[in-house]
N, C-alpha and C positions, 0 to 999 in steps of 0.2 A: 658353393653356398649351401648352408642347409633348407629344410624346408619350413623352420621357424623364423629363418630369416626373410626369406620371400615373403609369407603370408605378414610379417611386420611391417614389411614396406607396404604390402597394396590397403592393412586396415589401416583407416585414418589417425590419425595424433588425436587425442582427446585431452592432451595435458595441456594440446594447443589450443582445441575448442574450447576447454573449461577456462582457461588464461584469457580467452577472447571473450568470453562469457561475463568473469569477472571485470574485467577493462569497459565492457559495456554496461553493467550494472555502477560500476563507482561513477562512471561521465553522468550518469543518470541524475545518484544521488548529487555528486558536485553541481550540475546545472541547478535542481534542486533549493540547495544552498546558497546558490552566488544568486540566482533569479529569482525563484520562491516558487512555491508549490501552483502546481496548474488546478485547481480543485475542481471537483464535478461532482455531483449532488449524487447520493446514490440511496437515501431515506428523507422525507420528509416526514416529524413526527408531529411539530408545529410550527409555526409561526416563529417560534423562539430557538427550537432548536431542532439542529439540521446534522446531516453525517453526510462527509466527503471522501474521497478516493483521491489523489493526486495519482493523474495519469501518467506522471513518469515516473517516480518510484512506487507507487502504490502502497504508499502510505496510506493510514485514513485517519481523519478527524471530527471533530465533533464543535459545536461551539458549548464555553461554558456558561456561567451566567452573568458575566460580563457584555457576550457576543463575540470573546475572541476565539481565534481556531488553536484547539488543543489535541494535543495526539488521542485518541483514542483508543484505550487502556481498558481493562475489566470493570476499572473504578466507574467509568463514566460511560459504558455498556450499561451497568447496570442501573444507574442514575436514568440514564434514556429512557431503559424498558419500565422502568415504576415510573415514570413522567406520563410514560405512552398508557399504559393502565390506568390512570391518573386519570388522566383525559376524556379515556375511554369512556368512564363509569359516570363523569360527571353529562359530556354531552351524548349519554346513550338513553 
């Protein structure tokens, strides 16, 4: 045997850990989908609206002005941060 083939065997498969990697990350998103997001607050800017992290995909949302949970995009980043300015100036 040569010695490219030795040193192959003893470093680990990574085609295997990235394949396990990915099979762990889709069961995530699938639970996810079939069950629904586990949400966990991670900004309170008011009363009205709030920003969440779903602990198993790590997703994040916001609510809109409805109150329902919408993904959280630049759109409604920025909606946030002029609401939280908003806010600011009125009760400072």
């Amino acid at each position: 045997m040569s010695a490219y083939a030795i040193s192959s065997l003893d470093a680990p498969n990574t085609d295997c850990l990235t394949l396990h990697i990915n099979l762990l990350m889709f069961s995530k998103i699938l639970r996810c989908k079939i069950v629904g997001h586990k949400y966990q607050l991670t900004q309170k800017h008011h009363f009205q609206i709030n920003e969440y992290r779903c602990n198993c995909c790590k997703k994040e949302f916001t609510d809109d002005g409805y109150g329902r949970k919408v993904p959280l995009n630049e759109y409604w980043r920025q909606t946030n941060n002029r609401f939280r300015t908003y806010l600011n100036e009125i009760y400072s």
